[in-house]
C-alpha positions as CSV (number, residue, x, y, z in Angstrom):
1,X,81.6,108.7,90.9
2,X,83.7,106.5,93.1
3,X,81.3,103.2,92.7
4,X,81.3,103.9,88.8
5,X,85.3,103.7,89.2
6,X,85.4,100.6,90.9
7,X,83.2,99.2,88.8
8,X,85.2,100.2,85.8
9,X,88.1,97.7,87.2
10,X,88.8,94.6,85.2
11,X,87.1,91.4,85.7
12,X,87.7,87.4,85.5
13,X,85.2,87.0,82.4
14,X,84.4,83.4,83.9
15,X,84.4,84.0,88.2
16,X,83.7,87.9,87.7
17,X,86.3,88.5,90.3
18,X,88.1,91.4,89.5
19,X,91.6,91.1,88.4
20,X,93.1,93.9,90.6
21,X,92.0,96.3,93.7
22,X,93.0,99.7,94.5
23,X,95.5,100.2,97.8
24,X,94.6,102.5,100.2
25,X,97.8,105.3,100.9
26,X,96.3,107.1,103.5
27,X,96.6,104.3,106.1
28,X,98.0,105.0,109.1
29,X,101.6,105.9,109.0
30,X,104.0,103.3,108.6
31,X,107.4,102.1,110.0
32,X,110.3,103.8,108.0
33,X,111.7,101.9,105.2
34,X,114.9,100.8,106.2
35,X,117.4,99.6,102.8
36,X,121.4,99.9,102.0
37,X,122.2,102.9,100.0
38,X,122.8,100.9,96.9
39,X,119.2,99.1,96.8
40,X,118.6,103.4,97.9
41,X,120.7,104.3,94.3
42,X,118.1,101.9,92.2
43,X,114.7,103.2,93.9
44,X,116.0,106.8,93.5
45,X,116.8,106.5,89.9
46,X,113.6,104.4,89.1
47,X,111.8,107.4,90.0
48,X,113.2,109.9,88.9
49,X,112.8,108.6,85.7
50,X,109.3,108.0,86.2
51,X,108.8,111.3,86.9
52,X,110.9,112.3,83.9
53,X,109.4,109.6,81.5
54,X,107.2,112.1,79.5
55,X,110.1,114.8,78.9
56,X,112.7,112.2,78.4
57,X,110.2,110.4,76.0
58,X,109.7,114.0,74.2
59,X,113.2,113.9,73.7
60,X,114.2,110.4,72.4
61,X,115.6,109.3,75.7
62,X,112.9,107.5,77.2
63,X,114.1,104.9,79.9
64,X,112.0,101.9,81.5
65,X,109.7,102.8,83.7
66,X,109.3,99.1,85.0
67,X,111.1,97.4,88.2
68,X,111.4,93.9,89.9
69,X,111.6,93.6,93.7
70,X,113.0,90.0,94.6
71,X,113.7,88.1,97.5
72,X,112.4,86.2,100.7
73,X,108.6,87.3,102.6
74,X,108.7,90.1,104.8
75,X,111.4,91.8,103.1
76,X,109.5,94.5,102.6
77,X,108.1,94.5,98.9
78,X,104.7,95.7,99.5
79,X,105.4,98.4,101.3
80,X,107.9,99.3,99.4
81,X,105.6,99.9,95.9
82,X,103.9,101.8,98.6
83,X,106.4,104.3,99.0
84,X,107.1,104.5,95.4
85,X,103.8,105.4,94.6
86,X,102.8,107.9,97.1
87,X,106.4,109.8,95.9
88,X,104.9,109.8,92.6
89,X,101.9,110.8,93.7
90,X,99.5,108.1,91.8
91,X,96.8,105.6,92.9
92,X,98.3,102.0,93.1
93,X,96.6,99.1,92.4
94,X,97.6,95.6,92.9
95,X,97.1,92.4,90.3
96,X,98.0,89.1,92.7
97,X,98.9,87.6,89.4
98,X,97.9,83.7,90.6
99,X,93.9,85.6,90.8
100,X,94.7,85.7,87.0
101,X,95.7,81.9,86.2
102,X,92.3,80.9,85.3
103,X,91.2,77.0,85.2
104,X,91.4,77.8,80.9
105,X,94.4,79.2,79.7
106,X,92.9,81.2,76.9
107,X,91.1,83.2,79.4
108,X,95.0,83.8,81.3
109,X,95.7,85.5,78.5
110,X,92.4,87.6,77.9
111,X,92.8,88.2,81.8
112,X,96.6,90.0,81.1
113,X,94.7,91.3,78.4
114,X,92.5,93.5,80.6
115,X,95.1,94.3,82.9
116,X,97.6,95.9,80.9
117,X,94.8,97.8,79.3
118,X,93.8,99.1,82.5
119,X,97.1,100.0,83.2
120,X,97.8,102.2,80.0
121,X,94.6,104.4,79.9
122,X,95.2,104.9,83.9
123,X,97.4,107.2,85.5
124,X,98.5,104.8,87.9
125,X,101.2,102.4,89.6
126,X,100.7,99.0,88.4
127,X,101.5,96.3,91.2
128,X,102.3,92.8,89.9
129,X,102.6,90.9,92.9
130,X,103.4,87.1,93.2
131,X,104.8,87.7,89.7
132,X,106.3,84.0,89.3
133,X,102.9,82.5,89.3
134,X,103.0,83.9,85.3
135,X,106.2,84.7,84.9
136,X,107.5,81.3,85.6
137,X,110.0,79.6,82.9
138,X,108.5,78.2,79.5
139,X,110.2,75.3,80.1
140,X,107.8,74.0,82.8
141,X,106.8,70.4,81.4
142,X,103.0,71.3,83.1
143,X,100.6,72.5,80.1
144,X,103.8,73.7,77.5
145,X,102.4,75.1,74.8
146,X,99.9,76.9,76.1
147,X,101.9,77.8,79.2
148,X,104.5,79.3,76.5
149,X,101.6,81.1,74.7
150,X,100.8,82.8,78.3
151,X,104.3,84.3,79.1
152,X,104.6,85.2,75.6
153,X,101.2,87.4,75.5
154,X,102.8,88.5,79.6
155,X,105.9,89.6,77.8
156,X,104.1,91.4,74.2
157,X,101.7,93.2,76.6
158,X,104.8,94.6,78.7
159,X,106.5,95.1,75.7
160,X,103.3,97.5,74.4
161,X,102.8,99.5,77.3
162,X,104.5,103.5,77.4
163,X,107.1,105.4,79.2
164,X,104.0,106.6,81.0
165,X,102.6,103.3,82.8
166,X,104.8,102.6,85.5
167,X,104.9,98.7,86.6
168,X,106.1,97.5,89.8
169,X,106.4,93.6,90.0
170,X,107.8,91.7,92.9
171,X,108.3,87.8,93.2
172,X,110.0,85.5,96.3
173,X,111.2,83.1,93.9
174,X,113.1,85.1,91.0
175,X,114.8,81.7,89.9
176,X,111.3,80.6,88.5
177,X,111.1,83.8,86.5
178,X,111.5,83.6,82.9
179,X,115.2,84.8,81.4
180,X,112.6,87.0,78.3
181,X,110.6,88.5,81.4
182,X,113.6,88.6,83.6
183,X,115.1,91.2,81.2
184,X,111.8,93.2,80.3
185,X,112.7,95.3,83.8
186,X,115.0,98.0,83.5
187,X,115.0,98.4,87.4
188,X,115.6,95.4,89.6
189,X,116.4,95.8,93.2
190,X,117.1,92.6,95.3
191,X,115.6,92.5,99.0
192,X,116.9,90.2,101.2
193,X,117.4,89.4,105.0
194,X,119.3,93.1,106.3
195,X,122.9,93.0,107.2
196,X,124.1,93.4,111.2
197,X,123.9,97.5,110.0
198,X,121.0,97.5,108.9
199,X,118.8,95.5,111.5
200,X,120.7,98.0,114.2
201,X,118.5,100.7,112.2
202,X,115.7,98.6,111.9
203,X,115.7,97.9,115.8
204,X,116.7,101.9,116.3
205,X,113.7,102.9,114.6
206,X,110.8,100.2,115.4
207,X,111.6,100.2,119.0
208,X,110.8,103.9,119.1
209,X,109.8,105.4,121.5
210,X,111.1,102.2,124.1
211,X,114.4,102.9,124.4
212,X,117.6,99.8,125.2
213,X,120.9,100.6,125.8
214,X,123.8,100.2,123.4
215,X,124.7,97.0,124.5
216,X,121.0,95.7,124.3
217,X,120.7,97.2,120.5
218,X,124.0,95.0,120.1
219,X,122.5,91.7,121.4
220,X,119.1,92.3,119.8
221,X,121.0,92.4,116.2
222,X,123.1,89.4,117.1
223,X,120.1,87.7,118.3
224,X,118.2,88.5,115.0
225,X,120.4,86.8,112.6
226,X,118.0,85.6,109.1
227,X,115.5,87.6,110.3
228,X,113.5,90.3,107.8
229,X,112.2,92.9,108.4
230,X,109.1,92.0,108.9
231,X,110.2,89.5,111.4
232,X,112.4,93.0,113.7
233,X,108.5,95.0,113.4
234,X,106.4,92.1,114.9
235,X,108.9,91.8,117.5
236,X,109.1,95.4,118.0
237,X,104.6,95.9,118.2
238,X,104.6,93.0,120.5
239,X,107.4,94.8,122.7
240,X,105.0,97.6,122.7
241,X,102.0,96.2,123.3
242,X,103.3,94.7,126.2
243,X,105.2,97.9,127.5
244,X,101.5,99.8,127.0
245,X,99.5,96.6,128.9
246,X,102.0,96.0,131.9
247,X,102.4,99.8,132.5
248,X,105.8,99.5,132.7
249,X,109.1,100.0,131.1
250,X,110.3,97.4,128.8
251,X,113.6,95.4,129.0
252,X,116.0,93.3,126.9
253,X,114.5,90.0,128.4
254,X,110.8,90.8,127.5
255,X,112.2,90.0,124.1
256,X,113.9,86.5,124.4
257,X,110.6,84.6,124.4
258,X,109.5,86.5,121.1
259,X,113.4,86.2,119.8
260,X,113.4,82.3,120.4
């Protein structure tokens, strides 16, 4: 049953590559998600109304059920979408959306054709990820027409879709998104580099079970300026991994080489 699923999945009609691939949740449990209570207030609403969408629908109140995540790599996008779909409890899939740019431009559209089919007969979190690579503004002077005719079939097929398909899309360059496409997501939820409050949290949690005094913690977030939060968990693993190899306890200055 599982192979005739996979083989069910959408394909490039010209490379035969499929178009998206199905995440695995049950990996191994990962670092907790670490974001200001506002960005907190957005993800919290988003799903709740995705778990509402059918009532509210029912009732002549249905909401969006779409969100944008937007900012610099290692933010935390991807795990984020994550999260939001185990709390829903659906499979999530991921479309990189520059695997759908094919060398013709007709079959682009046929390819966000298929996709957004998939994604409205399938109970499922759909992952848009590198969402500028088709989303980018109709004013590019590359290809114009038919570049326009692409982020206008993007936009109807968004447009199309239920209360009941939930799309997550995420993008490290939001000025190259399209204003029309910009607007299609009710939910958007900027992630950039954390705050001094939030990196102490960050560093709190990765560096668990190590443990730094109060005045370490203080440096290590002063000394970790611009970084994401992706940047705090490498340095955290490697902290680790040296701890586990040297067989003994780690200390502030084990992490000035990796900090530099």
């Amino acid at each position: 049953a599982e192979a005739r699923f996979v083989r069910s999945l959408p394909v490039d009609e010209e490379s035969r590559f499929p178009l998206i691939e199905r995440v695995n949740l049950k990996a191994p449990p990962e670092p907790p998600i670490v974001l200001s209570q506002d960005q907190w207030d957005v993800i919290h609403e988003f799903l709740s109304i995705a778990k509402s969408a059918a009532h509210l629908e029912d009732q002549g109140a249905g909401g969006s059920t779409s969100l944008l995540m937007y900012g610099p790599p290692g933010t935390g996008k991807n795990r984020l979408a994550r999260h939001i779909a185990r709390e829903l409890g659906l499979e999530l899939y991921i479309a990189r959306l520059d695997g759908l740019i094919s060398s013709f431009l007709g079959s682009t559209s046929k390819n966000i054709r298929a996709l957004f089919d998939f994604a409205a007969k399938t109970p499922c979190v759909m992952f848009l990820d590198e969402f500028d690579a088709i989303a980018k503004l109709r004013g590019d002077t590359q290809e114009l027409g038919e570049l326009k005719r692409v982020v206008n079939s993007f936009i109807q097929n968004l447009d199309s879709l239920g209360p009941q398909s939930i799309i997550l899309a995420a993008t490290n360059h939001e000025e190259l998104l399209d204003s029309a496409v910009w607007r299609r997501f009710g939910y958007r939820v900027q992630l950039g580099f954390p705050a001094p409050d939030l990196r102490r949290q960050m560093w709190l949690a990765f560096l668990n079970p190590l443990t730094f005094s109060d005045r370490d913690v203080d440096l290590l977030v002063d000394l970790s300026e611009g970084f994401s939060g992706s940047d705090i968990h490498e340095v955290c693993r490697r902290l680790h991994r040296r701890n586990l190899t040297t067989q003994r306890t780690a200390e502030l200055k084990d992490a000035f080489p990796i900090l530099q």
